[in-house]
N, C-alpha and C positions, 0 to 999 in steps of 0.2 A: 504494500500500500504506500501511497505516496505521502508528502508530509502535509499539504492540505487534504487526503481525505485520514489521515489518523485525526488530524484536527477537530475535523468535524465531527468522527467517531467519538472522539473522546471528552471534546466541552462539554462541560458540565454548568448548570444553573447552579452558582457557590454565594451563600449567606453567612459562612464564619470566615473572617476572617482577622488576617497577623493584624498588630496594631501597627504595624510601617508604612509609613504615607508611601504614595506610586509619586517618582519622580515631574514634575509637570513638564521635561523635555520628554518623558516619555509618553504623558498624556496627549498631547501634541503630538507624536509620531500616531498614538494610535488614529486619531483624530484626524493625523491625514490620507492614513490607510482609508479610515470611512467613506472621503469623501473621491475614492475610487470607485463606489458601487456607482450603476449605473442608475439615471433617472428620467421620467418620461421627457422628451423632447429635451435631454440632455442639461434640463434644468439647471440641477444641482441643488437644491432648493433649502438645503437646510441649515441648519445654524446649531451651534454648542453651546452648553451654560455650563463649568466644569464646577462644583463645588466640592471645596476640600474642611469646609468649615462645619465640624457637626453639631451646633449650635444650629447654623442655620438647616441642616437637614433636618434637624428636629423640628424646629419651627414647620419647616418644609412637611414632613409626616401627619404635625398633627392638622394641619390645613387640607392638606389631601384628605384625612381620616374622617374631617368635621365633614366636608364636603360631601363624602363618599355616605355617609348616615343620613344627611340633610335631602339626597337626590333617593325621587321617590323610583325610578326607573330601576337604581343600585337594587334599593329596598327591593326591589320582586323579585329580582334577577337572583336564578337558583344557586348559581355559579359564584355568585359577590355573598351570597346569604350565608354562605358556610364561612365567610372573614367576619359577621359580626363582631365575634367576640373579640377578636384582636382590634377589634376599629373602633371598637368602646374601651380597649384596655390605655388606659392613659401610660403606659410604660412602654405600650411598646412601639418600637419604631420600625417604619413600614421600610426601612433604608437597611437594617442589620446593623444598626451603628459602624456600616461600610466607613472606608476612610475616604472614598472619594465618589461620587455624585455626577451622571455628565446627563443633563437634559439634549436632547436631540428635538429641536424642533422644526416644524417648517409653515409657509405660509396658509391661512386662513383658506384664501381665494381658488387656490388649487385643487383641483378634483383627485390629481393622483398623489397631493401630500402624503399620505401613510403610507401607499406603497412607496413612495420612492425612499423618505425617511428609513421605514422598516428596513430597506436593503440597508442605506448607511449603517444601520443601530447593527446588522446582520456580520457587515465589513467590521465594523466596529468589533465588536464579541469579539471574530475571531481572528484579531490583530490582535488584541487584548491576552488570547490563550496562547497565539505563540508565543508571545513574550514572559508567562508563567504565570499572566495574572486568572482570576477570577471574576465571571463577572454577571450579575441578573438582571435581567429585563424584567423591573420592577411596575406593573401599571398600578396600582394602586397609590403609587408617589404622581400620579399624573394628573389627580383632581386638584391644581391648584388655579384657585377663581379671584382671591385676593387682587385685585388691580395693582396694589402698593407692593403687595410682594411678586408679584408677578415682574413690576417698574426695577425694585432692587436686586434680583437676581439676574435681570438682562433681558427678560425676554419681551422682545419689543413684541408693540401692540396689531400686529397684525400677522404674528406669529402662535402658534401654538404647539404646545406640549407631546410629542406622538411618542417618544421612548425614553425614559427613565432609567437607566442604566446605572447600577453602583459596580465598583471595580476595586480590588486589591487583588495583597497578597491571600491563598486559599489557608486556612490552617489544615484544611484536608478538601478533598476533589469527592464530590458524591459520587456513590457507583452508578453507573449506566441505568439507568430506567428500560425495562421491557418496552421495545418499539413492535408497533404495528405494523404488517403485513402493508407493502403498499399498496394502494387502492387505483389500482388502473382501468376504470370505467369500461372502456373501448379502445382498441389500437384499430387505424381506420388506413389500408393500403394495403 
């Protein structure tokens, strides 16, 4: 196997990690790895908010948390229903107490913002595991509506939130999760 597909084999979604900051020249390499994925009509359309400060990720958590309780759509949703109790625990942080925080966002107006985002956030990861780091595409840090924090962390106003990514060192790599049979509808030729 080759060393992008052991890569992809082996990333892992990692939530413990060492307490050693990720260099910010490194955060920046990975960051321009990202912005190698491709996006529709070559756009490029996305933007980074790197937070290394866990003061403000906390802040950060618990505004996504209020958020995510407050929105009655969350409330039904079978899927979010099972985070209640973490989203009512005032201790816990929706970030892993990560040492580092990188919002991925991109424009409002755009139809294919998520997908193209998603590929960056995808490039992202897995620049992230060659380098030894860890790292989880957290959406629950994505509900933040705050205007004023939204103004302080960067993220201009005609931008939005699509991937929330925390990133270190792993103190350990989960084991591989049971994958499903692919699902190929129809082969047509």
């Amino acid at each position: 196997m080759n060393i992008f597909g052991e890569i992809i084999h082996d990333r892992r979604s990692v939530r413990d990690f060492e307490e050693r900051a990720v260099p910010l020249s490194v955060i920046k390499e990975i960051i321009a790895d990202a912005c190698e994925a491709p996006s529709a009509g070559n756009r490029q359309p996305w933007g980074f908010v790197v937070i290394v400060d866990r003061d403000m990720m906390k802040r950060l958590s618990d505004e996504s948390k209020t958020r995510l309780l407050e929105d009655e759509s969350v409330i039904r949703s079978p899927l979010l229903r099972m985070y209640r109790g973490i989203l009512k625990d005032e201790q816990h942080n929706v970030f892993y107490n990560a040492p580092c925080l990188v919002y991925i966002t991109g424009p409002k107006r755009f139809h294919s913002t998520s997908a193209d985002c998603s590929l960056a956030a995808s490039y992202f990861m897995i620049s992230a595991a060659l380098r030894g780091l860890g790292t989880c595409w957290v959406d629950l840090g994505s509900y933040i509506r705050d205007p004023g924090l939204l103004e302080e962390i960067g993220v201009p106003d005609n931008h939005r939130i699509i991937a929330p990514v925390i990133m270190g060192y792993p103190k350990n790599i989960p084991e591989r999760p049971q994958r499903k049979e692919p699902r190929i509808f129809k082969i047509i030729g």
